[in-house]
Every structure is written in C-alpha cells, then in structure tokens.
C-alpha positions in Angstrom: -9.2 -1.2 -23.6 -12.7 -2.3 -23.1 -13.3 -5.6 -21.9 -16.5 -5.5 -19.9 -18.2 -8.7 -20.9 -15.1 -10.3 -21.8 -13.4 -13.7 -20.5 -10.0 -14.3 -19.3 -9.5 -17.8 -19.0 -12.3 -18.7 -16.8 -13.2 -15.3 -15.3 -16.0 -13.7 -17.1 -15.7 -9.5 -16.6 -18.2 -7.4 -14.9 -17.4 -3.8 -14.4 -14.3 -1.5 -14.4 -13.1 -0.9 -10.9 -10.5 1.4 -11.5 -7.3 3.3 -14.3 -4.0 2.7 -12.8 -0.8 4.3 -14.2 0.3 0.3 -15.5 -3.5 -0.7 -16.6 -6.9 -1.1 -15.6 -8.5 -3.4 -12.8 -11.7 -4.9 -13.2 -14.2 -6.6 -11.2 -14.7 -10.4 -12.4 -16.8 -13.7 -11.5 -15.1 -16.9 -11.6 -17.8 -19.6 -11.8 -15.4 -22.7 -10.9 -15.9 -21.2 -7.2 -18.5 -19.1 -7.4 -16.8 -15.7 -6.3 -16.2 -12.5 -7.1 -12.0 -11.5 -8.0 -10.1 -8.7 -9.3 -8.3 -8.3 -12.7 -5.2 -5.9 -13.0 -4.8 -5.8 -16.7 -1.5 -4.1 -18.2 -1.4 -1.7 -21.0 -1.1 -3.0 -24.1 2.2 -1.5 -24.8 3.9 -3.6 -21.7 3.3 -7.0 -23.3 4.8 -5.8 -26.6 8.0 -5.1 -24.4 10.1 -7.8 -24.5 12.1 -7.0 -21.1 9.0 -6.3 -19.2 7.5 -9.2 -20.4 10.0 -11.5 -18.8 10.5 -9.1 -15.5 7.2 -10.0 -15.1 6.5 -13.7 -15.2 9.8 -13.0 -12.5 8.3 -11.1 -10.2 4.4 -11.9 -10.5 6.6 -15.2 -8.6 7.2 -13.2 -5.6 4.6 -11.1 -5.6 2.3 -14.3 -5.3 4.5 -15.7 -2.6 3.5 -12.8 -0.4 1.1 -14.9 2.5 0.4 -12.0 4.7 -3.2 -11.5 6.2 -2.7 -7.6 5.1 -1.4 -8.4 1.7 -3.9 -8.6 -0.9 -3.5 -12.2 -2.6 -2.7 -12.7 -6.1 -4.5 -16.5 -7.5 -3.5 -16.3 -10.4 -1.0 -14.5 -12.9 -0.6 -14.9 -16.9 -1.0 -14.0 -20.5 -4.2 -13.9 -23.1 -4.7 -12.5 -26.3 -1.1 -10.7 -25.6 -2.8 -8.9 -22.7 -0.7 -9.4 -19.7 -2.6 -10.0 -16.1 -2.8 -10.6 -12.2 -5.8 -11.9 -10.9 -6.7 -11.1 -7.1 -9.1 -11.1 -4.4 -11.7 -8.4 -4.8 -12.1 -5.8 -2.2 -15.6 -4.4 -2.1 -15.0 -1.9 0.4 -12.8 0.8 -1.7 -9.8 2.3 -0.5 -8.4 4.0 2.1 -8.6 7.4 -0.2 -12.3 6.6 -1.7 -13.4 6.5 2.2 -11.7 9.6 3.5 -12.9 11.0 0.1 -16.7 9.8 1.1 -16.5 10.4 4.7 -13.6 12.1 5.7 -10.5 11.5 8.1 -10.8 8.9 10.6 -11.3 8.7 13.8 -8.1 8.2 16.0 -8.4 5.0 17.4 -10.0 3.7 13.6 -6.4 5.1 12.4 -3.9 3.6 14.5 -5.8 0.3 14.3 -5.3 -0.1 10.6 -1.9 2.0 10.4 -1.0 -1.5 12.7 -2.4 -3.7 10.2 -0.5 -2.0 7.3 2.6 -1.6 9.2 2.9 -5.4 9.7 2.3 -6.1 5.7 5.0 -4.0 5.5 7.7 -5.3 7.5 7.0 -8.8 6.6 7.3 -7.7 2.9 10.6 -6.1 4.2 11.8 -9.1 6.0 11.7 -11.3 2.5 13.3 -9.0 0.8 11.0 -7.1 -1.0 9.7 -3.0 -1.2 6.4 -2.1 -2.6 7.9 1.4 -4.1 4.7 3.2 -4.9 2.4 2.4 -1.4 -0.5 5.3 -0.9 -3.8 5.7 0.0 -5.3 4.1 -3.0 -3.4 0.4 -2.6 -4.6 0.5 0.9 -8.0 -2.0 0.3 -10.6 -2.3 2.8 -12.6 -5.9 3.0 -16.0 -6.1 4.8 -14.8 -5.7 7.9 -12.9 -2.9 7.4 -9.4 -4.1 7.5 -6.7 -3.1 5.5 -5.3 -5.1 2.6 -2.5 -4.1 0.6 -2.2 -3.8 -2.9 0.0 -3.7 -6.0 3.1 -4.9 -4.2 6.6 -5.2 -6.3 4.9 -3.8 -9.6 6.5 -0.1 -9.5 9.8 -2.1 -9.4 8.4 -3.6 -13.1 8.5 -0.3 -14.3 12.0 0.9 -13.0 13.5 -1.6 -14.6 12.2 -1.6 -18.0 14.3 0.6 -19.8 12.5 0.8 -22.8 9.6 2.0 -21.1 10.7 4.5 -18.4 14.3 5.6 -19.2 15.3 7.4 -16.6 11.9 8.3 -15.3 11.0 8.0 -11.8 8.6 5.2 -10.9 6.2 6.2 -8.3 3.6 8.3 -6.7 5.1 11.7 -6.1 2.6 12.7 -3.1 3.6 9.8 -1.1 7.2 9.4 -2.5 10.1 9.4 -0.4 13.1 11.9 -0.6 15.4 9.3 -1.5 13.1 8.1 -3.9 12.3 11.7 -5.2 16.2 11.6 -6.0 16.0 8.7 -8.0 18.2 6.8 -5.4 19.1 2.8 -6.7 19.5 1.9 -3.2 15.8 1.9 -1.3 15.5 0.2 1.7 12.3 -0.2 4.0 12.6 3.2 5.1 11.4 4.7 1.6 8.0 2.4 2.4 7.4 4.2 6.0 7.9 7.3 4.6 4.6 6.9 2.3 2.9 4.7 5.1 3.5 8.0 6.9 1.7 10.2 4.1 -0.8 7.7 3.9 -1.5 8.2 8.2 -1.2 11.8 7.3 -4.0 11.6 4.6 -6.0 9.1 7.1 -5.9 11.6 9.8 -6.4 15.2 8.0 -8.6 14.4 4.9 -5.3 16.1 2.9 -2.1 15.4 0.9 0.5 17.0 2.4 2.2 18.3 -1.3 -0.1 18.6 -3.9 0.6 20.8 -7.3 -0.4 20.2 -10.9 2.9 19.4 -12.0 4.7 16.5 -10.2 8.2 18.1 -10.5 6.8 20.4 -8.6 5.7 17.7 -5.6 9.0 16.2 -5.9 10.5 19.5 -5.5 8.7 20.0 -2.0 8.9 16.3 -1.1 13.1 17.0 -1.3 13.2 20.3 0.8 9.6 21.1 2.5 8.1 20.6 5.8 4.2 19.5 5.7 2.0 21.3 7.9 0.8 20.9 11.0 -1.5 18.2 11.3 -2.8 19.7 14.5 -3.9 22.7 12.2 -6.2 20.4 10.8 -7.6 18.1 14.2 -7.2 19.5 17.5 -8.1 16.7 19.3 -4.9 15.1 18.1 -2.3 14.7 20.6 1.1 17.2 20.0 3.1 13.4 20.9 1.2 11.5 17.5 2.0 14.6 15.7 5.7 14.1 16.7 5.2 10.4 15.5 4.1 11.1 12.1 6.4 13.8 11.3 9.6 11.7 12.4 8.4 8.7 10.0 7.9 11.8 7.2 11.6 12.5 7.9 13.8 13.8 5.4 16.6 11.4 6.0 16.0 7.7 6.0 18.1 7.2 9.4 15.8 9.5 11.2 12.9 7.7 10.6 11.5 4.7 12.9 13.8 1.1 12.8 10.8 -0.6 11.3 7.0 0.4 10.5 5.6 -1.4 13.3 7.3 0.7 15.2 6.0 3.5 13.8 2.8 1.5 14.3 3.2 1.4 17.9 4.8 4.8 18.9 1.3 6.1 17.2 -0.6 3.5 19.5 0.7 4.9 22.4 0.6 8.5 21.0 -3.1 8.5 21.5 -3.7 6.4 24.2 -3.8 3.0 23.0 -6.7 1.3 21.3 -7.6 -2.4 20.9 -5.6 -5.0 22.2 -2.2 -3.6 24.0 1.1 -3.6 22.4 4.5 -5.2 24.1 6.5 -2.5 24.7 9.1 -4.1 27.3 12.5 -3.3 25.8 13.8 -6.8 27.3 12.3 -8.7 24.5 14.1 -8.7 21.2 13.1 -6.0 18.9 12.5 -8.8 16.2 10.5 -11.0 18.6 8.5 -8.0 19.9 7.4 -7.1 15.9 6.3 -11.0 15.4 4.2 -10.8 18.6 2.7 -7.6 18.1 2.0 -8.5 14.9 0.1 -11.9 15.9 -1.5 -9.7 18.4 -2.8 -7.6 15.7 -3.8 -9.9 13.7 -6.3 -11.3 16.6 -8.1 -8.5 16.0 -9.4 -9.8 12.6 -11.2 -12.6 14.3 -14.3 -12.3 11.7 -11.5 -11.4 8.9 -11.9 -15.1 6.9 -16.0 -15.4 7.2 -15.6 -11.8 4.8 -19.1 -11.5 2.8 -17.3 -11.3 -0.5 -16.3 -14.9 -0.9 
C-alpha cells in the first residue's frame, strides 16, 4: 500500500511514519492551514468488510469526541478510493518506545511526570465510557515539549467486534495485555487499561518488556500466571515503595489494582519523592473531585503545550 505522493482529500502524503497491525500511518501536509497531520490508513481488507465498515463510521464518532489535552486529536475521519482513514495531529517527537529505544529508561521524576499525564487521558476516557484495549509504549506520542499524547483510542474495539475479521481472536498487544484480557474476558473495565499503563511505566523505567517470547501464546501464557521481575534488578536508585506501586497496578486480579489510574499516578508521585507541582492527597476531598483537580493541576504543567513547533 504505497501512497507516498498521494492525496487524500486535501492532504498531500509525505513519508511513511509507521506499520500498525490495522494499517499504516503516514506523515501529511494539509495546505488549507499550512500544517503538518497524521494519516492512519486501514488495510485494504477492512473497508471490503461490510460490518467493520459501519463499526467504524460509529466509533471514529467517539473517538473524535475525545477533548483531552493527552489524547491525540482526530480532525478528520472518512473514506477515499475504498481506503478507509483517520486523520490526526502529527507528533514529531516519536514515542514513548522509539525514545527509551534511542536513549534509554527515564529518569524518575521525567517518568512519573508523564505517567500523570497519561493517567488523566485515561480516566477521562474511562469516565465517558470508553477503554482504549490495546494502550503501550508505542500509542504513547510525544509533542515538542515532550508531553505525552495518546493514541489509537477505541480502534482495538473495531477489531473485536468484527467477526468476519478476528473470530475468536484476541484483539490486542500481548506484552502489555491484561490478564483478563489475555482470557478473552467480554467484560473489561478501566482496570484492564492500568494494567498496560503499568507495563508501559515498567518499560519507561527499565528499558524492558516484562514478557517477551517469539510466540504470543506464549506472552499470554506468562501474562495469566507469571510475576515480572524486579524492577529494582534493573535501577537501584529506584525506591523499594514505587516498585510496590507498579507491581500492584500489574496485579493479576482487576480488584487488586489502584481505584483509578490517577491514582496509580499519584501513589508513584509520592513513591519517589514528588516532582513538579504537588498532588492533593487530603482524603477529606472526594475521590472524584481530588482526580479533576489533580488533573487540572497537571495539566498546568503544559504551559508551553499549545505554542508546540509542529503547528
């Protein structure tokens, strides 16, 4: 599927960015602004399914509705030339797994900063109802500044239910799938999410994958009954509490995990020491009301966020 020097509507393609398991995203200019987007194509065999087709159009709706300063914005959705695609903003910093792949883990602080920025993308996603399904390091997309945005929100949940397609496959990323998920459980809740938001913080802080294999039975097999090792095996100058924290959001059982991903967010914030602006932790506000805050607090932090280079 080459379509470098192709037009879709009226973006004019570039360069390949990137194969996904769904299709290919491409770097594109759109001259009616004068900027610089990104195109998720889909396979060609998804348009010529009927089911998908109309799942689609259904949830490129909510995926577009996500307003989130840590979601990755979708302008534009649609069909050309019986291509099927989702236009959104480009990220010209990579990923979270092309920078530890370039320069390693991150430092502490660097980590828990952006594990609070894709925490809150989370939750709100939660909050209105919908799971991403397939979150890892690679859908985590840095901007200039290097804040996280996330990506590909909703689209594993394409897949599941195109039966045509997938059978009785399991949709997802086996390295960063939850148990649950790994059993092929119909009834996810936000919990599955922090459980690869966890192997994501894992992969942030040791430059690994917890389970890797060749075969993803295999992965699935160890995500089900094994324990990941010791991140403090990796970095010493991680505190034994943050270890704690990341192995209770990588819990087994849903139930054991944190109530939400923010607080994950902010047990890890105060597992090394705080950094950035401080969290509410008072237990006399409202859960709910103490998320919202902390997650305006967080978002504070972006204050050079909308002057990015790449618009």
């Amino acid at each position: 599927m080459d379509m470098i020097g192709k037009e879709i509507g009226d973006y004019r393609i570039n360069s390949l960015i990137g194969y996904g398991g769904m299709g290919a995203v491409y770097k594109a200019y759109d001259p009616t602004i004068n900027r610089f987007v990104a195109i998720k194509i889909m396979l060609p065999r998804y348009s010529a399914d009927a089911d998908f087709r109309e799942r689609f159009d259904r949830e490129a709706v909510i995926i577009a509705s996500l307003e989130h300063i840590h979601i990755l914005p979708v302008y534009a959705y649609g069909e050309l030339d019986n291509l099927l695609y989702l236009v959104m903003r480009y990220m010209p910093g990579g990923s979270i797994a092309s920078k530890i792949e370039n320069k390693g883990p991150f430092p502490l602080d660097e980590a828990a900063r952006m594990l609070y920025q894709m925490a809150s993308a989370l939750d709100y996603a939660h909050g209105r109802g919908v799971l991403h399904r397939d979150f890892k390091s690679e859908n985590a997309l840095l901007d200039t500044n290097g804040n996280t945005h996330l990506a590909d929100f909703g689209l594993a949940r394409l897949l599941s239910g195109s039966s045509g397609l997938t059978g009785n496959m399991i949709v997802g990323t086996p390295a960063f799938m939850s148990p649950e998920q790994a059993k092929g459980s119909k009834e996810l809740t936000g919990a599955s999410d922090q459980y690869a938001l966890g192997m994501v913080l894992y992969h942030m802080l040791t430059g690994q994958i917890p389970f890797d294999d060749e075969e993803p039975l295999a992965i699935l097999q160890m995500q089900l009954f094994e324990t990941p090792p010791s991140i403090r095996g990796y970095r010493g100058d991680l505190p034994e509490l943050a270890e704690r924290v990341v192995m209770r959001a990588l819990a087994k059982s849903p139930e054991e995990r944190y109530p939400s991903c923010a607080e994950l967010a902010r047990a890890f914030d105060d597992a090394v020491a705080g950094s950035g602006l401080k969290r509410l932790h008072s237990d006399n506000i409202p859960l709910d009301l103490r998320n919202r805050i902390n997650t305006a607090l967080a978002d504070l932090e972006l204050s050079g966020d909308n002057n990015d280079d790449d618009r």
